[in-house]
VOPAGU-2260 file (C-alpha; in pm, 1 decimal, decimal comma):
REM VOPAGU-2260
SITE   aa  ch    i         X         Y         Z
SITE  UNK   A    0    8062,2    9137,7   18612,4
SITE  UNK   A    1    7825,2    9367,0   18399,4
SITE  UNK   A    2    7739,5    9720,2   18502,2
SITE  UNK   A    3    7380,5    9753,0   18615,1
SITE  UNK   A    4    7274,7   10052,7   18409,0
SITE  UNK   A    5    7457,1   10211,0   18157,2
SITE  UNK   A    6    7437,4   10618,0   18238,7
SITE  UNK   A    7    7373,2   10840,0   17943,8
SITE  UNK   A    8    7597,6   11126,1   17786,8
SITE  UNK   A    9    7403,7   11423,1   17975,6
SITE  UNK   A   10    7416,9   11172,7   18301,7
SITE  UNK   A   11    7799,0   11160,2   18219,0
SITE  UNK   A   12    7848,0   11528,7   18209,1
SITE  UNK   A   13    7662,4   11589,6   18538,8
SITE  UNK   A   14    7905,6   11372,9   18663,4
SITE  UNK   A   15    8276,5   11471,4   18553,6
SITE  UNK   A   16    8327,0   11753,5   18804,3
SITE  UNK   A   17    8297,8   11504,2   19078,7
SITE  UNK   A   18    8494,4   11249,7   18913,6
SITE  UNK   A   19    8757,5   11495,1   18874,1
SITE  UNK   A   20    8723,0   11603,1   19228,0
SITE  UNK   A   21    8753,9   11175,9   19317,5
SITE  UNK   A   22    8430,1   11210,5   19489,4
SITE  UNK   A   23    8252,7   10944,0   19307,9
SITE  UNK   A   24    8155,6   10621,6   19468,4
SITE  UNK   A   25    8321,5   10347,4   19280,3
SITE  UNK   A   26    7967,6   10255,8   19096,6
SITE  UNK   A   27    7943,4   10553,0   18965,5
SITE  UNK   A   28    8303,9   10574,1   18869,0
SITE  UNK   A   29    8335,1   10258,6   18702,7
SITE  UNK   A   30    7972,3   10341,8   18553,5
SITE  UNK   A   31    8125,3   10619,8   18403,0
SITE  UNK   A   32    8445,3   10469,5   18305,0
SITE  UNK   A   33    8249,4   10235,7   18102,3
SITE  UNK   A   34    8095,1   10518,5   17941,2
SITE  UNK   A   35    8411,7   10728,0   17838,1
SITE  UNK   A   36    8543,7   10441,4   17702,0
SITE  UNK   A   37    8309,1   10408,3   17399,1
SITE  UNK   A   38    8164,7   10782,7   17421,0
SITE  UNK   A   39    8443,8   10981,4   17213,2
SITE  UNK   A   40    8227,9   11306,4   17265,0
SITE  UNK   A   41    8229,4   11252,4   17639,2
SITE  UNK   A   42    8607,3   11188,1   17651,7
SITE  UNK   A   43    8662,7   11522,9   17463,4
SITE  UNK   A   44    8442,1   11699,7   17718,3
SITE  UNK   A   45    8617,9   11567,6   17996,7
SITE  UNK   A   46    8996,6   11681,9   17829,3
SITE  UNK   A   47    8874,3   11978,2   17818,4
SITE  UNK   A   48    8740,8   11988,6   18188,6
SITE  UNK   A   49    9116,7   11907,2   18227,1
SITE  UNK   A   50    9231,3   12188,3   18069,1
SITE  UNK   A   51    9050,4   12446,7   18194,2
SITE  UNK   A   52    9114,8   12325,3   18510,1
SITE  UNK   A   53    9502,4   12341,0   18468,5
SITE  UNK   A   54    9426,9   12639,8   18340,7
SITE  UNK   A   55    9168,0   12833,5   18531,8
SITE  UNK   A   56    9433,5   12781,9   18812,2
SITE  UNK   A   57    9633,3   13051,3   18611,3
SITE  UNK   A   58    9394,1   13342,2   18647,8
SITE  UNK   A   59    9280,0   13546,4   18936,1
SITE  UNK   A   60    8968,1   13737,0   18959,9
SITE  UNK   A   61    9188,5   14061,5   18963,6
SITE  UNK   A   62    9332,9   13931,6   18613,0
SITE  UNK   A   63    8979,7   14003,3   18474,5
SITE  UNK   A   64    8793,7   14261,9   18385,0
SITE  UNK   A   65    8425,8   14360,1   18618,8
SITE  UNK   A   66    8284,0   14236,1   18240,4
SITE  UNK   A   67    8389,9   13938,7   18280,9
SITE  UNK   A   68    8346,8   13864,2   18624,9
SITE  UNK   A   69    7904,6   13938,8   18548,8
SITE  UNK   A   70    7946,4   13723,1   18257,5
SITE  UNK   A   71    8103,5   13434,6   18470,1
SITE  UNK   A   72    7818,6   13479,6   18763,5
SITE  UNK   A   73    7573,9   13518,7   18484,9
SITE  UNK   A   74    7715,2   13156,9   18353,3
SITE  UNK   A   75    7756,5   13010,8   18649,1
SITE  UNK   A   76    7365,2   13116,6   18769,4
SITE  UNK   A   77    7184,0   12973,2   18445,0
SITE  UNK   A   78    7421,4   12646,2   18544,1
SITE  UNK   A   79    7279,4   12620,7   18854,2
SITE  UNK   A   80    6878,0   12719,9   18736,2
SITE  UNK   A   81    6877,4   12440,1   18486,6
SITE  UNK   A   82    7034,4   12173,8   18713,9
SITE  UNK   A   83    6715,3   12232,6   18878,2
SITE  UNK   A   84    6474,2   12226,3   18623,1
């Protein structure tokens, strides 16, 4: 059976956090299987989601320094204003 709409590379981004989190619906995870599967570049991204993952687990805000804590909000704000641009 063919996929209805192939998704795009930015579409495919937007969605990795949720496919790592299993809360796709199986569309949009066999949508974006379909991508990964001939997107090298989105693969990579989505190792290093991994990664950072595994390894974001290893750090607690006390670990860093009240430099680094801005920077992450900072980060994490601009995320959020573009997502809804």
């Amino acid at each position: 059976m063919a996929l209805t709409k192939e998704i795009t590379c930015h579409q495919a981004v937007a969605l990795v956090s949720n496919y790592l989190d299993g809360a796709l619906s199986w569309r949009d995870r066999r949508r974006l299987e379909h991508h990964l599967a001939d997107c090298d570049a989105c693969s990579a991204y989505l190792d290093q989601m991994r990664v950072t993952i595994a390894l974001s687990g290893l750090v607690s805000p006390d670990d860093l320094s009240a430099k680094a804590l801005t920077d992450l909000m900072d980060v994490f704000e601009k995320y959020q204003r573009d997502q809804t641009d």
